[in-house]
C-alpha positions as CSV (number, residue, x, y, z in Angstrom):
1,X,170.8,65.8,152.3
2,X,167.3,64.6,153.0
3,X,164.3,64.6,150.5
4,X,161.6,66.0,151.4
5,X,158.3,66.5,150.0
6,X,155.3,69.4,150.2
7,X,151.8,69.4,148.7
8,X,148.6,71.3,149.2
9,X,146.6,68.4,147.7
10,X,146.4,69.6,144.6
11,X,150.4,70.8,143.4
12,X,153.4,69.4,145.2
13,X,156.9,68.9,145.3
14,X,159.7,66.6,146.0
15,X,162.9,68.9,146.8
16,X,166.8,69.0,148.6
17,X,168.3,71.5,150.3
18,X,171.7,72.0,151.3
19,X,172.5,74.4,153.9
20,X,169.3,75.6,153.9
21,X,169.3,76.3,150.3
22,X,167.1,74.5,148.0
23,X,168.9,72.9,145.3
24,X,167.4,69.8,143.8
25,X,163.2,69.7,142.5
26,X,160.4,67.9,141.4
27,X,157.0,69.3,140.8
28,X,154.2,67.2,140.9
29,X,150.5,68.1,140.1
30,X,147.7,65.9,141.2
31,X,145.6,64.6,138.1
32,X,142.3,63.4,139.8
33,X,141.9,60.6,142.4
34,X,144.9,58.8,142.5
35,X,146.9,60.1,140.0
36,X,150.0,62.9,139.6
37,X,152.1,64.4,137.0
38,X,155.4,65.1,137.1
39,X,155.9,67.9,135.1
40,X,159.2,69.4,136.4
41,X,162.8,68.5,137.6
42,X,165.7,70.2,138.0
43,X,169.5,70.6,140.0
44,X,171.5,73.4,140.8
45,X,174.2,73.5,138.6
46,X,176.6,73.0,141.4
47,X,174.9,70.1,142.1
48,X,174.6,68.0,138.8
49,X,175.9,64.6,138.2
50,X,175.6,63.9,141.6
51,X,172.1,61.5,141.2
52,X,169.7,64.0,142.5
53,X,167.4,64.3,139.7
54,X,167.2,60.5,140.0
55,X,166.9,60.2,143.9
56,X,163.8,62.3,143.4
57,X,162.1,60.4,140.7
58,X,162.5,57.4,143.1
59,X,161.4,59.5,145.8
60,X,157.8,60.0,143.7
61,X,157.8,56.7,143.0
62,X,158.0,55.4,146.8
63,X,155.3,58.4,147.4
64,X,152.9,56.7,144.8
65,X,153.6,53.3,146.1
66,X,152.6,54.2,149.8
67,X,149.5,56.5,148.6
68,X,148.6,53.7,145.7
69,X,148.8,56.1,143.0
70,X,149.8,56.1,139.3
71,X,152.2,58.3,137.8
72,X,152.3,60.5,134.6
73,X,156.1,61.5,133.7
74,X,155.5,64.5,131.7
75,X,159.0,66.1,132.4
76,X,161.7,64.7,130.1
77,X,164.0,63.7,132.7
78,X,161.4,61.8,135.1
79,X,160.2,60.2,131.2
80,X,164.0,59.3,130.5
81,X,164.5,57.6,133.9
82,X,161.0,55.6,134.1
83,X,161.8,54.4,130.6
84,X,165.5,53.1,131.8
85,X,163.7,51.6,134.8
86,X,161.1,48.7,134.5
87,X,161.1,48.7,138.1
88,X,158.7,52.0,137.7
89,X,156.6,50.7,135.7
90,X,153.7,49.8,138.0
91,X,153.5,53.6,139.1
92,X,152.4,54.4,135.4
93,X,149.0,55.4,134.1
């Protein structure tokens, strides 16, 4: 299960599939130069408690870190994991 990610330069997301089927999320929205909001997560119930929700947070983080962006966690689960991970916290604006 690879992530991958799709944008149109101004929306995007960071997404799994399984089979073909979609089953893990992230929308992003792009917030000006240089900056995104993640305003969405969520898993297939089939799917929870497997790390997903968190393998895409760190999938936007490695995204804003290659295209020297800052981050805006506006979903509660992206806010819950950058706040458990100082690691993130040079993505944040």
């Amino acid at each position: 299960m690879e992530i991958q990610n799709r944008n149109d330069g101004k929306r995007g997301a960071f997404f799994i599939e399984d089979e073909g089927k979609e089953i893990a999320l992230m929308h992003y929205t792009f917030a000006g130069p240089g900056k995104i909001i993640i305003d969405h997560t969520e898993v297939n119930e089939a799917y929870e408690g497997k790390g997903l929700g968190r393998k895409l947070v760190k999938a936007g983080v490695d995204y804003a870190r290659e295209q020297h962006i800052k981050i805006l966690p506006l979903c509660p689960f992206a806010k819950k994991i950058f706040s458990i991970t100082p690691d993130y916290a040079d993505v944040l604006f």
